[in-house]
C-alpha positions as CSV (number, residue, x, y, z in Angstrom):
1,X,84.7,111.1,110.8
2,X,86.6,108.9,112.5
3,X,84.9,105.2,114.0
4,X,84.0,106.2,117.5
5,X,82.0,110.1,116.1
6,X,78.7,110.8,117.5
7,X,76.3,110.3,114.9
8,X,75.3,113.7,112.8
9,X,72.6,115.6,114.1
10,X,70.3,115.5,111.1
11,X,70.4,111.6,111.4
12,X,69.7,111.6,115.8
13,X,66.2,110.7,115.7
14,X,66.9,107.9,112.7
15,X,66.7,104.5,114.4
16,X,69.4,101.9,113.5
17,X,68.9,98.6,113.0
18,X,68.7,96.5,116.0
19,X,72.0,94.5,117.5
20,X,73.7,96.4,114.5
21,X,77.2,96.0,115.7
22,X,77.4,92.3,116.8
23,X,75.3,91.3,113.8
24,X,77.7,93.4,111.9
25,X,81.0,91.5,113.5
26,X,79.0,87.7,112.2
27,X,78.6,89.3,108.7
28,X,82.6,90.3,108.9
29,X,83.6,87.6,110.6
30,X,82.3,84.3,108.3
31,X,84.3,85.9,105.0
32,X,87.5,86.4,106.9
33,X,87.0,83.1,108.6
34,X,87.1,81.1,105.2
35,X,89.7,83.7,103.7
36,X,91.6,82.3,106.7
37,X,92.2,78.8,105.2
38,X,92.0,79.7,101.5
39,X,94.7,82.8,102.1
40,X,97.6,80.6,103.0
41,X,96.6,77.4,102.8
42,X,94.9,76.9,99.4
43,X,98.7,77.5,97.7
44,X,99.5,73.9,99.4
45,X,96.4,72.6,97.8
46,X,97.4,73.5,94.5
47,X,100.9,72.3,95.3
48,X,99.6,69.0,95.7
49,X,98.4,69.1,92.4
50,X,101.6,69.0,90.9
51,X,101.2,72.2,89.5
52,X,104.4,74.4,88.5
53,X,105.0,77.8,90.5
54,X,103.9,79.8,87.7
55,X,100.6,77.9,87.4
56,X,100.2,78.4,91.1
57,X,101.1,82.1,91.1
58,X,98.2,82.6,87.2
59,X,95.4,80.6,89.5
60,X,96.3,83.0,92.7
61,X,96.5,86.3,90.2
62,X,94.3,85.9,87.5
63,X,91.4,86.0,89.9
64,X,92.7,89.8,92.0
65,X,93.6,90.9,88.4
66,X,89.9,90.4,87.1
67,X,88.2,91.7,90.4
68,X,90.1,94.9,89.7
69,X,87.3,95.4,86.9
70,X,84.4,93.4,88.3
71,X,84.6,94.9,92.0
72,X,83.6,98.4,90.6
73,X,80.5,97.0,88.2
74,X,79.1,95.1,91.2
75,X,79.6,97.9,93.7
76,X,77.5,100.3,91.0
77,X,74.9,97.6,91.0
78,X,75.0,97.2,94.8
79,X,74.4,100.7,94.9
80,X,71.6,101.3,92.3
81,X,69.8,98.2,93.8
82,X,68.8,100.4,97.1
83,X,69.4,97.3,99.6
84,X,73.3,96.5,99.1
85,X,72.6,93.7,101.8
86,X,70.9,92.0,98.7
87,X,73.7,91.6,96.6
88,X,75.6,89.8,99.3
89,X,73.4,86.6,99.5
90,X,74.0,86.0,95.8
91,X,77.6,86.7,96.0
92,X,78.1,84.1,99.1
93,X,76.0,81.6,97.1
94,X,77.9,81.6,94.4
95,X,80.8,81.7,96.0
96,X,80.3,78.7,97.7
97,X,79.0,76.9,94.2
98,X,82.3,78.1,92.4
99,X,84.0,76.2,95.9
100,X,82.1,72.8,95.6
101,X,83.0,73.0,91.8
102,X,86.8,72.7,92.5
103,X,86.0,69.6,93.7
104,X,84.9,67.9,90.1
105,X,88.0,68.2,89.0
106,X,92.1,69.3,89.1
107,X,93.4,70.2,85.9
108,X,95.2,73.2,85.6
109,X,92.4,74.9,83.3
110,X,90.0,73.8,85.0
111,X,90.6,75.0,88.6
112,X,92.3,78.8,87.3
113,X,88.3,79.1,85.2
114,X,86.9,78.0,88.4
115,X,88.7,79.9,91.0
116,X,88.6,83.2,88.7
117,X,85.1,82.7,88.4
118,X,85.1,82.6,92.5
119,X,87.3,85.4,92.9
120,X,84.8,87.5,90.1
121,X,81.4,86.7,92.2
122,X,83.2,86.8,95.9
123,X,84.5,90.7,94.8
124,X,81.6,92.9,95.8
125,X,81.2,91.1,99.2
126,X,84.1,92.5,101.7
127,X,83.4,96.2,99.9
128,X,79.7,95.8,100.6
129,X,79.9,94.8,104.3
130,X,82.5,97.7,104.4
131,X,79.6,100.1,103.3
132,X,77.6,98.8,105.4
133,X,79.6,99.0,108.4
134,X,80.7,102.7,107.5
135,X,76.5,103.3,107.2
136,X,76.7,102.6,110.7
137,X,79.1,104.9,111.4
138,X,78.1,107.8,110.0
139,X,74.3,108.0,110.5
140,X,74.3,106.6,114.3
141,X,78.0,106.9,115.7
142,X,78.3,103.2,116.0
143,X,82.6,101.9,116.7
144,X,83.7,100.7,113.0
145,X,86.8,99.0,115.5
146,X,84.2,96.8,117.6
147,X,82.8,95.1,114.2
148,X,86.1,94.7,111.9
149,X,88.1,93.5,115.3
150,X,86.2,90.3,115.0
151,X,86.8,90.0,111.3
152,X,90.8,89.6,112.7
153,X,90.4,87.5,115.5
154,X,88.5,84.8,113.1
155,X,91.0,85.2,110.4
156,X,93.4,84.3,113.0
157,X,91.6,81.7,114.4
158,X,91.0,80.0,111.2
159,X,94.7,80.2,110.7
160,X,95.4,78.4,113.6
161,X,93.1,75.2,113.2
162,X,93.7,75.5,109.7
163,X,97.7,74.8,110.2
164,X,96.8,71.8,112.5
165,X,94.4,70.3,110.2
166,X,97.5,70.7,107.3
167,X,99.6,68.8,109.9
168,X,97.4,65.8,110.2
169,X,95.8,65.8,106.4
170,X,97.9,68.1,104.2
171,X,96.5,69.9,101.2
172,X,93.3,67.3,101.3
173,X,91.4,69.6,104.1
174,X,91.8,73.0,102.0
175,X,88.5,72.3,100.3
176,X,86.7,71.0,102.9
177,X,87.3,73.5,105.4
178,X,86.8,76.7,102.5
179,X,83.3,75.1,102.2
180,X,82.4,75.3,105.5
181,X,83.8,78.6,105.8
182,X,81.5,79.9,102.9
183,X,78.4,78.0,104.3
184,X,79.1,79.9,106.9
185,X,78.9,83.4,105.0
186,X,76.1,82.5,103.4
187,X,74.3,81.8,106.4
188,X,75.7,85.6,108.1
189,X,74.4,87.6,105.0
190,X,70.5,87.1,106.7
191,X,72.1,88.5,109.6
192,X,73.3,91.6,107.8
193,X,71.4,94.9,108.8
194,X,69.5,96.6,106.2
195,X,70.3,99.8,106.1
196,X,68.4,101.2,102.7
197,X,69.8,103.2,99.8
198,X,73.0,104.6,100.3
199,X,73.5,108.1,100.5
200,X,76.6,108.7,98.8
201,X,78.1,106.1,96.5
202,X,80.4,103.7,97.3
203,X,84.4,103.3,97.3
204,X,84.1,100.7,94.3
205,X,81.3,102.5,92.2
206,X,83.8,105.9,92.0
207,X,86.0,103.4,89.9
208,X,83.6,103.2,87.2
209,X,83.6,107.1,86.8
210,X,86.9,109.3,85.9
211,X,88.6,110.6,89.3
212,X,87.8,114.5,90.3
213,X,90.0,116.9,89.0
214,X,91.8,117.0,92.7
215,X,92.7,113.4,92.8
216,X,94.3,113.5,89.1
217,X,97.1,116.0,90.8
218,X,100.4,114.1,90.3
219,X,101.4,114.3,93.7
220,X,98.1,112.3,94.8
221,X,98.1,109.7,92.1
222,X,102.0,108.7,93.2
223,X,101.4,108.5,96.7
224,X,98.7,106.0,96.1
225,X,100.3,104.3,93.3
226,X,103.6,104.0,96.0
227,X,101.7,103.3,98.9
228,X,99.2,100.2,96.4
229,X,103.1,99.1,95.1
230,X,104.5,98.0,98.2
231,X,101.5,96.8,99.3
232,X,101.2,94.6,96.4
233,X,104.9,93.6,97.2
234,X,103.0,91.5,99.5
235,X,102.1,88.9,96.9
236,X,104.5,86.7,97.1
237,X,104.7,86.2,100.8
238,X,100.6,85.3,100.0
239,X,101.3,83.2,97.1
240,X,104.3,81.0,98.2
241,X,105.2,81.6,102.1
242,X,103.0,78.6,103.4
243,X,104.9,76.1,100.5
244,X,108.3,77.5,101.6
245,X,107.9,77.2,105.1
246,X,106.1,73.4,104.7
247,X,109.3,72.5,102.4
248,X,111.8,73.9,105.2
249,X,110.4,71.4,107.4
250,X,108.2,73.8,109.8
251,X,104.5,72.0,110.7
252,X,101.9,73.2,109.7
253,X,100.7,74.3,113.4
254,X,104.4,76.7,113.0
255,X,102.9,78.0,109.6
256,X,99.7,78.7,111.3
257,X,101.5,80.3,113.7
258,X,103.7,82.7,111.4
259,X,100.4,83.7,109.8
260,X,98.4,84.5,112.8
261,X,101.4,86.4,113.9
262,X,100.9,88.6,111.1
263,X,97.2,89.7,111.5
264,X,97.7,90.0,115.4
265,X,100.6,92.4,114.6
266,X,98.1,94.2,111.9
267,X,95.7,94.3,114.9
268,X,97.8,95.4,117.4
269,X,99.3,97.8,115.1
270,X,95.1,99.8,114.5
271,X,94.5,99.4,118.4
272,X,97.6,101.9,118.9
273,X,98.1,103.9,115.5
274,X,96.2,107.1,116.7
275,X,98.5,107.5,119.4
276,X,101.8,106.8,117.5
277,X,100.6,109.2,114.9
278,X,100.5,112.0,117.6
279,X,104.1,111.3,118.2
280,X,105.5,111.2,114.5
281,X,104.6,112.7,111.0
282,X,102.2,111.2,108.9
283,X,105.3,111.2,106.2
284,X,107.0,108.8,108.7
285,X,104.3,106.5,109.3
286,X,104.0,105.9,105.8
287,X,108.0,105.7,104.9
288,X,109.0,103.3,107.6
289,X,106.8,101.2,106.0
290,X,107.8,101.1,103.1
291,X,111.4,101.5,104.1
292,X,111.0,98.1,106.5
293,X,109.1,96.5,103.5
294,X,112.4,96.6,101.8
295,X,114.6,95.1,104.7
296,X,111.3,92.4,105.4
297,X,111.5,90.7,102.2
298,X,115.2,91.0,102.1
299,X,115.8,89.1,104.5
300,X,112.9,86.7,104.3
301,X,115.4,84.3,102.0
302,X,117.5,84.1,105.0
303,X,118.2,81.2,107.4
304,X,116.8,82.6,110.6
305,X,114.4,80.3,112.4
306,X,111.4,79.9,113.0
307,X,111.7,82.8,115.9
308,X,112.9,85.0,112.9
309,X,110.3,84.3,110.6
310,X,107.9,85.3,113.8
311,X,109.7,88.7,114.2
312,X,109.8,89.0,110.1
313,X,105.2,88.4,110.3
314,X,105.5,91.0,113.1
315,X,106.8,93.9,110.8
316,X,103.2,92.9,109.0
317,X,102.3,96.3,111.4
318,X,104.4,98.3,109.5
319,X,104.5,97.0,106.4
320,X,100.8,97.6,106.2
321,X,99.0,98.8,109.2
322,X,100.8,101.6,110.0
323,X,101.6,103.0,106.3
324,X,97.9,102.2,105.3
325,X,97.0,104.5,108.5
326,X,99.5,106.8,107.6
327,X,97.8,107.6,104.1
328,X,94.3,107.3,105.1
329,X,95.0,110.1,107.4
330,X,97.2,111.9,105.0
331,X,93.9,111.6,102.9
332,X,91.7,113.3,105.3
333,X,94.1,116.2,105.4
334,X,94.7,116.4,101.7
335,X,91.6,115.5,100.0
336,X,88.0,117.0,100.4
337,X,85.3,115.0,101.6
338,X,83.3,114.6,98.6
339,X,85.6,113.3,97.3
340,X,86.7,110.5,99.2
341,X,85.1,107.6,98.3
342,X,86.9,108.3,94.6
343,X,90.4,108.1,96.8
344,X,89.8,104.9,98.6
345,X,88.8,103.3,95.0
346,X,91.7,104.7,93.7
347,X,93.9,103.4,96.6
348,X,91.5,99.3,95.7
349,X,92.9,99.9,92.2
350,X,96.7,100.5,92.6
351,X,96.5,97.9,95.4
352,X,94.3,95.1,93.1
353,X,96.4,95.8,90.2
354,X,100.2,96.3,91.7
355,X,99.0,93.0,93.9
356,X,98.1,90.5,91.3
357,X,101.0,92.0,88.8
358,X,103.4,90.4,91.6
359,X,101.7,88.2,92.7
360,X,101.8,86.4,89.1
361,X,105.5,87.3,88.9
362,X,106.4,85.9,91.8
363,X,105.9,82.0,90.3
364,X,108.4,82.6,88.2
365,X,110.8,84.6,90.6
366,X,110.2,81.4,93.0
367,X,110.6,79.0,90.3
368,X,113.9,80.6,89.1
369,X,115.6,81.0,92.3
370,X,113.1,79.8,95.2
371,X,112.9,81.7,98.3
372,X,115.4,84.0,97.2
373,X,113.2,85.5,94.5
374,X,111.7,87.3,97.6
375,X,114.3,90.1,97.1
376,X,112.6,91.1,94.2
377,X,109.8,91.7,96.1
378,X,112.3,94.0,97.7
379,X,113.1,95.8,94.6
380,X,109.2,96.5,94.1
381,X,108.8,97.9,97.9
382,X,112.1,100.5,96.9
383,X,110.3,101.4,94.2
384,X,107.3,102.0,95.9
385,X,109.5,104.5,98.6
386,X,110.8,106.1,95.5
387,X,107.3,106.7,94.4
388,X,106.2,107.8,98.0
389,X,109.3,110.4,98.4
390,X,108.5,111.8,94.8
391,X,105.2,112.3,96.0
392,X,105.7,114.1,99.5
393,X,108.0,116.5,97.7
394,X,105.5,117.3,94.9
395,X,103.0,118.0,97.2
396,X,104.9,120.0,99.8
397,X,105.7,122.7,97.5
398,X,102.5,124.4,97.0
399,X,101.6,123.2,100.8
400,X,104.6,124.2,102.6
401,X,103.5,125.4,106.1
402,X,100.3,124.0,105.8
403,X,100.7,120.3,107.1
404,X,103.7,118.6,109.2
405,X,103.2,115.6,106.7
């Protein structure tokens, strides 16, 4: 069903929640708002601390390796408590109490225990407002577009003041300003609409099951597993972009800028994707991304300006928006509907796991040979197309004729 379906007919006389969508785009847009200053900037903070690149790369990956494991328990929990809505309130306070704890103090052990800890009880959050919103969808035809979109803009936005606040005050404001980001999503989970139990399980819970026979075909589990690679090639861009551009001299109102770039891209990139997918193949959505992964991070290590580095975040709508449109379409073609909750926690799996693989790499990849480690980041993304061509053929041969993919 795509975002802007009427709602089903069994469900027309259910009334939703009132002011569902704009209390919907608060509840998406307070976690995205802190994620704004702790996604880029929190690196510098660690930085600061005189920690080595591989002790910054183990506190930024330890944390997505472990919510690989603890996202699926809590979305199973979410589930079997009735109200998912409930679950978020504890998440966002303990979130915010795993925040205020950095402060205490800045030992290497201590902050990787303390920020793993965050990352384990912030997991089921983004998935459960996801549910939520996708409630929405289904049972009263609500625009899943009109709630994320807001989600984007105060990512970017929190980008933006975040960079000028790094200008004037360095790593010293990361803290500060992730705590008032989480106050606020603490404070937008009583503005979350209750919805009830769930009528079909969530992406996440599917993870704690085994996969249905038709997802275990080996043409399925490559395309994700490609598709989750080059995303996770991603990493080190996450991990060390914000230090290298900081080190090259840019201010940290250019860095916010490089970053926002990327998300409006992203955005740009989901406004326009259902009319560039009636133009070209759902195969060529999802291998120009991967193919301009490759030739992004190859030339990240280059000397090109800070108008280059713009055009490089710009490719951020290939690299992921288009590609991950690309196979959530070519999901809708390929795989029933019952079962499609099990492929998006399949696709959260190979994504998690390929992402905080690299993303722990990647300290020593910048450590050895600094911003030119990016290119292997370029090797991953190859081997990612490999995985996705592999995967295309293998499934074309007992579907030839039936799909254009």
């Amino acid at each position: 069903m795509s975002a802007s379906s009427p709602a089903s007919p069994s469900l027309i006389g259910e009334v939703p929640p009132p002011h569902f969508v704009p209390r919907m785009a608060f509840v998406f847009a307070a976690p995205l708002f802190a994620n704004g200053f702790a996604l880029p900037y929190f690196p510098i903070w660690l930085k600061e601390l005189s920690m080595t690149d591989p002790q910054i790369a183990m506190v930024l990956a330890v944390p997505m390796f472990l919510r690989v494991f603890t996202a699926p328990v809590a979305g199973a929990l979410a589930d079997r408590m009735g109200e998912r809505t409930r679950l978020l309130f504890v998440s966002a306070v303990l979130t915010l109490v795993a925040t205020l704890a950095l402060f205490v103090h800045h030992s290497f052990l201590f902050v990787l225990v303390v920020y793993t800890l965050q990352g384990a009880v912030l997991s089921p959050y983004m998935p459960i407002v996801e549910a939520v919103a996708l409630s929405g969808v289904r049972r009263w035809g609500f625009d899943y577009a009109q709630m994320r979109l807001w989600g984007s803009i105060s990512f970017i936005a929190a980008t933006l003041i975040g960079g000028e606040m790094v200008a004037r005050h360095g790593g010293a404001m990361v803290l500060p300003a992730m705590v008032t980001g989480f106050c606020l999503v603490v404070a937008c989970t009583f503005l979350a609409p209750k919805v009830g139990r769930p009528r079909r399980p969530s992406t996440l819970t599917t993870l704690t099951t085994s996969p249905p026979k038709a997802l275990r075909r080996r043409g399925v589990q490559l395309l994700i597993a490609g598709i989750g690679l080059v995303n996770g090639s991603h990493g080190m861009l996450y991990a060390f972009s914000a230090i290298y551009w900081t080190s090259a001299g840019y201010s940290g109102g250019q860095v916010g800028l490089l970053w926002s770039a990327g998300v409006a891209a992203e955005v740009a990139m989901f406004v326009f994707a259902r009319r560039i997918l009636q133009r070209i193949s759902l195969s060529a959505a999802m291998l120009s991304g991967c193919v301009l992964a490759i030739v992004r991070w190859m030339l990240f290590p280059l000397d090109i300006g800070f108008g280059g580095y713009f055009l490089l975040q710009c490719l951020h709508a290939f690299t992921y928006a288009l590609m991950h449109t690309g196979l959530q379409n070519w999901l809708v073609r390929h795989v029933e509907e019952a079962q499609e909750t099990a492929a998006q926690g399949m696709y959260f799996f190979y994504t998690g796991l390929f992402t905080a693989i690299l993303t722990f790499l990647s300290g020593y990849f910048y450590r050895w040979y600094g911003v030119h480690g990016f290119v292997a980041m370029s090797v991953a993304a190859a081997i990612g197309l490999a995985l996705v061509i592999l995967a295309l053929k293998e499934e074309a041969r007992p579907k030839a004729g039936v799909e254009n993919a």
